[in-house]
C-alpha positions in Angstrom: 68.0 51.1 115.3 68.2 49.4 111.9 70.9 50.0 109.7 70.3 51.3 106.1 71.4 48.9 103.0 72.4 51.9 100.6 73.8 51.3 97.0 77.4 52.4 97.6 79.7 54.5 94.5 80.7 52.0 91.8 82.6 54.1 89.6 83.0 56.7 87.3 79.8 57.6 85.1 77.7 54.7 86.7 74.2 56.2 88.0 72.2 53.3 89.2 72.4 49.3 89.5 70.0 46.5 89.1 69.5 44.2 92.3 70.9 40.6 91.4 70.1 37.8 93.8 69.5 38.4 98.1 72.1 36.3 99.5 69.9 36.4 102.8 66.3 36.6 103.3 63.7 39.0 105.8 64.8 37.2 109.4 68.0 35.9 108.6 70.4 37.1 110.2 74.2 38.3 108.9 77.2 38.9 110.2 79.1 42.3 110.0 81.0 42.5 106.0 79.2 39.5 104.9 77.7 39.5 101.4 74.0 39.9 101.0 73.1 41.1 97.7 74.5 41.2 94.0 74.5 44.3 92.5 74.9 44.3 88.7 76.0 47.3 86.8 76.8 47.7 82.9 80.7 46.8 83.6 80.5 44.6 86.9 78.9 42.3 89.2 79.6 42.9 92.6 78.2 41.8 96.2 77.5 45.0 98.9 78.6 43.6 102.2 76.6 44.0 105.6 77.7 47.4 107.6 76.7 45.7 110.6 75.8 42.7 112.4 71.9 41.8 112.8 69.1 40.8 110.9 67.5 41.4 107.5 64.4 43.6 108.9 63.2 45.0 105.6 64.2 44.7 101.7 63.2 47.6 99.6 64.4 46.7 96.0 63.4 43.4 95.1 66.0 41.3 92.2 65.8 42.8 88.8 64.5 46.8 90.2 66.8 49.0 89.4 68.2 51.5 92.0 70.5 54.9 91.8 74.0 55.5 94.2 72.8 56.3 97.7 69.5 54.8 97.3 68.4 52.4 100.5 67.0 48.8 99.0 66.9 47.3 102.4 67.4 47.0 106.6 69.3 45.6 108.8 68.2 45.5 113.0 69.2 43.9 115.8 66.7 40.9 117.0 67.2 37.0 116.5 66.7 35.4 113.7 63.6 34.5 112.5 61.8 37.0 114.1 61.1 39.8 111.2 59.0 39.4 108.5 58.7 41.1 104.9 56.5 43.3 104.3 54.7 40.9 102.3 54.6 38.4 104.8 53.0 40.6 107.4 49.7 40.8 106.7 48.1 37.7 108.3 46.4 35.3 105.2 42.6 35.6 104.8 41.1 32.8 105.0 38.4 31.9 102.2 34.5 32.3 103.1 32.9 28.8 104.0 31.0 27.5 100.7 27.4 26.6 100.7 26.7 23.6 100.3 26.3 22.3 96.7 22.9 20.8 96.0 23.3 17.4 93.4 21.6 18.8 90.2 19.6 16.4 88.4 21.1 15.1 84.9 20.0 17.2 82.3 17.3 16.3 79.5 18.3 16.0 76.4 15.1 17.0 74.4 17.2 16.2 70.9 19.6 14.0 70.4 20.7 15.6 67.3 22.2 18.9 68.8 24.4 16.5 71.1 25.8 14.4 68.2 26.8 17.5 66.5 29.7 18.7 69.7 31.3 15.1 68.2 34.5 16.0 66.0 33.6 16.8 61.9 33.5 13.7 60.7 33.2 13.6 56.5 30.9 14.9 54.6 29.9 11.7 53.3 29.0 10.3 56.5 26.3 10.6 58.4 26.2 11.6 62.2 24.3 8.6 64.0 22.2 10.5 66.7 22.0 7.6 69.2 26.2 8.2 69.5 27.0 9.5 72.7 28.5 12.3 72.8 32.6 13.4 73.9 33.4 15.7 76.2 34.1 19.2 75.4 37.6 19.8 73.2 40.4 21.5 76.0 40.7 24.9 76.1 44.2 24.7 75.7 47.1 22.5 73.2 48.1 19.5 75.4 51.3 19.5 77.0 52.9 17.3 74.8 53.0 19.9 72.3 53.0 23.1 74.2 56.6 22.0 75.4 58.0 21.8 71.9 56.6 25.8 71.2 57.8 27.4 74.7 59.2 30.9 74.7 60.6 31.9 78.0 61.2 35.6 78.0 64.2 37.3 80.3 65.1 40.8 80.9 68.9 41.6 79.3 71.2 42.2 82.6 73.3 45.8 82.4 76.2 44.2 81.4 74.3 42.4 78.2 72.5 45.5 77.6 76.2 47.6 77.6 77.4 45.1 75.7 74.9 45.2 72.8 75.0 49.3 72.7 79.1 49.3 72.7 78.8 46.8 69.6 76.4 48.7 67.8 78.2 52.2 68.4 81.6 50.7 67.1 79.5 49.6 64.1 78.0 53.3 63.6 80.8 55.2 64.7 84.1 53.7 62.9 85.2 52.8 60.2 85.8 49.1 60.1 88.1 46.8 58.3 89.3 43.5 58.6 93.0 41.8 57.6 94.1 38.5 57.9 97.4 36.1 58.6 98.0 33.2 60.0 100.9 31.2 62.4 102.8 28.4 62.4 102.7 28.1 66.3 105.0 25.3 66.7 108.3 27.2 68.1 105.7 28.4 71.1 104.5 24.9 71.5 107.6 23.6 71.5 109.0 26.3 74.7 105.7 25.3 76.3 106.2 22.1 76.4 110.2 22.6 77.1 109.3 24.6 80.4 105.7 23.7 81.1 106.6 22.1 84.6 109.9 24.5 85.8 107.6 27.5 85.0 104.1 26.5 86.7 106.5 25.2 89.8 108.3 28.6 90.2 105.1 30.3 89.3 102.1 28.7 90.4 100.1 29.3 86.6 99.9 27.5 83.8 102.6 29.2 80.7 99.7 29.9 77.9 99.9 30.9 74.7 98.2 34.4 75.6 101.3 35.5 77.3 103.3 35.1 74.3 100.7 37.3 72.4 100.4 40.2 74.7 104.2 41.0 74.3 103.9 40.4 70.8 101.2 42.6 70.7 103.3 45.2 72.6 106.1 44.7 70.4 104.3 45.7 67.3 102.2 48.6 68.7 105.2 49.8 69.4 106.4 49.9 66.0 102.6 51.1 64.5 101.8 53.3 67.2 98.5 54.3 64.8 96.8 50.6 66.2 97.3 51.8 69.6 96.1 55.2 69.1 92.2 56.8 69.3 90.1 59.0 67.3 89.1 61.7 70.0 86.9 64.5 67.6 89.2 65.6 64.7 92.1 64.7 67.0 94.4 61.5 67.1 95.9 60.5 70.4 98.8 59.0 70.9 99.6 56.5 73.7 103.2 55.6 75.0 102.0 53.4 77.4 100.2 50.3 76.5 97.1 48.7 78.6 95.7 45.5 76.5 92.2 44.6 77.5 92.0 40.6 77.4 88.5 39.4 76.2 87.1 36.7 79.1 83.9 34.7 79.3 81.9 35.8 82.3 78.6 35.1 84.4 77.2 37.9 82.9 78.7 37.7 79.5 81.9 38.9 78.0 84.0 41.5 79.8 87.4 42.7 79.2 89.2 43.3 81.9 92.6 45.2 81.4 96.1 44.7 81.8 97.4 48.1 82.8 101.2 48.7 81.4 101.6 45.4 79.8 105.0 46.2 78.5 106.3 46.4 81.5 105.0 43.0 82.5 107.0 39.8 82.7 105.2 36.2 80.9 104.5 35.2 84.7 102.8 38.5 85.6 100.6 38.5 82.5 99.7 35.5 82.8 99.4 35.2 87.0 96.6 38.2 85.8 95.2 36.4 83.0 94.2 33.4 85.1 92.6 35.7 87.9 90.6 37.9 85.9 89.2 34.5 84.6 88.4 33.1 87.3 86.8 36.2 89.5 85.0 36.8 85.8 83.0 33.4 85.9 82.2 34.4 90.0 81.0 38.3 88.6 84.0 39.4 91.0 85.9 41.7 88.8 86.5 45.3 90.0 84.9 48.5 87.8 88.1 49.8 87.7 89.1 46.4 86.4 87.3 47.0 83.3 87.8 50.4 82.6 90.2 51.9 80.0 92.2 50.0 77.9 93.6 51.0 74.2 94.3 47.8 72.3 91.9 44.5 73.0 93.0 40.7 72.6 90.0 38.0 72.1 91.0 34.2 71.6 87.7 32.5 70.5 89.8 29.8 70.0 89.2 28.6 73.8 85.8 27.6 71.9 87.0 26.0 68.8 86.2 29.1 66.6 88.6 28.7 63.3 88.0 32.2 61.6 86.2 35.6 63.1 85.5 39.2 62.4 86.6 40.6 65.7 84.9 43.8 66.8 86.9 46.9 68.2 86.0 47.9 71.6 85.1 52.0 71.4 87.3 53.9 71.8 90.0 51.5 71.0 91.3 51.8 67.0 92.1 48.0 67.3 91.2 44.4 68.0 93.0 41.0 67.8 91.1 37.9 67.0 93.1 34.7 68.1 91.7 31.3 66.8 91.9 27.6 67.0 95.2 25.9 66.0 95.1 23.2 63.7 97.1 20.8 61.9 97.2 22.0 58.5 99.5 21.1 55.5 102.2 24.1 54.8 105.2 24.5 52.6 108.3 24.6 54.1 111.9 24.7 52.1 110.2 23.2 49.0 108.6 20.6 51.2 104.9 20.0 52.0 104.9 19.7 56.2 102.2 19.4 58.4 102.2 22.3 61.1 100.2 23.5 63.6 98.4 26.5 62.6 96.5 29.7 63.8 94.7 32.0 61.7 94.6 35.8 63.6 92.4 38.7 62.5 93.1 42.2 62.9 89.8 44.5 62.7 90.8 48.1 62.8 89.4 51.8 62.4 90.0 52.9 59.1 89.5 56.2 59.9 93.3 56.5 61.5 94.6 53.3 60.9 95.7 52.8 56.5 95.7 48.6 55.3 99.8 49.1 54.9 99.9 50.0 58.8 97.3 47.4 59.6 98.6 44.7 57.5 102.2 45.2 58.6 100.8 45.4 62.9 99.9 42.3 62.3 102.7 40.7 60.0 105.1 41.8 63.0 103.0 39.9 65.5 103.6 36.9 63.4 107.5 37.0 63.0 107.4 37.8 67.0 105.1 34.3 67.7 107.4 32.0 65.4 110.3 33.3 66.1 109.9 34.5 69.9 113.5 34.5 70.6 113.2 37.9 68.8 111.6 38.8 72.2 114.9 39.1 73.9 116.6 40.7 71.5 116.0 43.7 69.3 116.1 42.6 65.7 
């Protein structure tokens, strides 16, 4: 008896899915918990697994059809494989009606020459059409290749994620009230323990010590001290957090997602960043967990990764607040007196005015400054 393929629960507030790519085709056969179809919804990418051994007997939903939690989009049977067929492929082809035979027509008379000359292309008025010119053959219906390549428009349906993205940007723009302060860092004392421990600590480890590890407890540190930045407008109330879960702002297959790291003050620099690196890297295979993505009440984005000098972060709703990292370069600074060449980060803190005054703003981010050039004040409380 064939075994229903049924959209299983994805999480909270999540109704339907769109169907990504079949894994396995009508007749193939898969093997019980093996992955068959991507389903995509406005958070995640996931693949449902078999429930049982078989064969593919039927799909339902094709890719890109939508379907809702519970819903069937396909069969699996017992048989070998090979044997079923899809519904489309049932139906046995028809094949075409013999043609008659063609009789040869004889060449057309041309009774004038003149109404042939005149299919030749306009030629100027000052010149005459010579009638005894034969006479081209009819202009294409269509612009040669050549140039329909340079004009191509290829039109794509946005995915859930790209669609939840685009609605959760617009809404923060609508809904809060947003500003934008600036600072920069001299990064070199983080370079410099980077470079100090880079080998003892991806040995013990097994990651990579990054600079974003640095910046989430500096992060913590100062919404600690400005608990408004960690806070969210909820109706005419404020809430107030004492825990802290930074979402960290990743490239995916899909798009950007910003998966969370839940308690991050109670995380050590190898924990954050042991997390970091696998939410990357299940983000660029669309492997990261709904509940991955969920919550969160202060966001991180480096756009530095891809050489971006100076941004406008935007908050993620219902967050209050939103660090932009950037690119470090070697820039000129004054130091003692002295003109020195450091290297250099500018950061940008968008916030939601609404709860959040420039003093409380421009000190969050001041803090998170003295904590990345001087991060021995990380051990101690100064």
């Amino acid at each position: 008896m064939p075994v229903e393929l049924k959209v299983p629960p994805v999480g909270e507030s999540i109704s339907e899915v769109t169907i990504g790519a079949w894994r396995k085709g009508v007749g193939e056969r898969v093997e019980r918990d093996e992955e068959i179809v991507e389903l995509e919804t406005d958070k995640a990418t996931f693949d449902l697994p078999a429930p049982a051994a078989g064969v593919i007997t039927k799909i339902v939903k094709q890719a890109g059809e939508t379907a809702t939690i519970g819903e069937v989009i396909g069969y699996v049977g017992d048989g070998a494989a090979g044997e079923a067929q899809s519904p489309a492929k049932t139906a046995a082809p028809s094949k075409p009606a013999a043609a008659a035979p063609v009789q040869p027509k004889a060449p057309a008379k041309v009774e004038n020459p003149a109404p042939a000359a005149r299919e030749m292309p306009p030629a100027h008025p000052s010149q005459q059409v010579v009638p005894s010119a034969p006479a081209p053959k009819e202009a294409p219906a269509s612009p040669p290749t050549a140039l329909a390549r340079g004009r191509e428009e290829r039109v794509v349906p946005m995915s859930p994620i790209r669609r939840r993205i685009a609605q959760r940007l617009v809404e923060a723009q609508q809904n809060a009230a947003l500003l934008t302060t600036f600072n920069e860092i001299d990064m070199s004392a983080v370079i410099a323990i980077r470079q100090k421990y880079r080998d003892a600590f991806q040995e013990q480890y097994g990651v990579k010590l990054g600079f974003m590890s640095f910046f989430v407890k500096a992060v913590v540190e100062a919404l600690t001290e400005i608990p408004q930045v960690n806070a969210e407008v909820r109706g005419n109330d404020i809430v107030f957090r004492n825990y802290y879960d930074i979402g960290i702002a990743v490239g995916g297959g899909k798009g950007l997602v910003v998966p969370v790291l839940k308690n991050a003050g109670r995380m050590s620099f190898a924990e954050i960043e042991k997390a970091i690196a696998d939410f990357a890297r299940r983000a660029a295979d669309n492997q990261l967990k709904v509940e991955e993505l969920q919550g969160g009440t202060f966001t991180i984005s480096n756009g530095g990764v891809y050489g971006s000098l100076l941004s406008t972060p935007i908050v993620n709703p219902p967050q209050s607040g939103v660090l932009g990292m950037h690119a470090i370069q070697d820039r000129p600074v004054v130091r003692d007196g002295n003109i020195v060449i450091r290297p250099m980060m500018y950061v940008a803190l968008t916030y939601d005015h609404r709860l959040i005054d420039g003093r409380e703003a421009v000190t969050f981010l001041h803090r998170v400054r003295e904590i990345v050039e001087d991060p021995a004040r990380l051990l101690v409380e100064v």
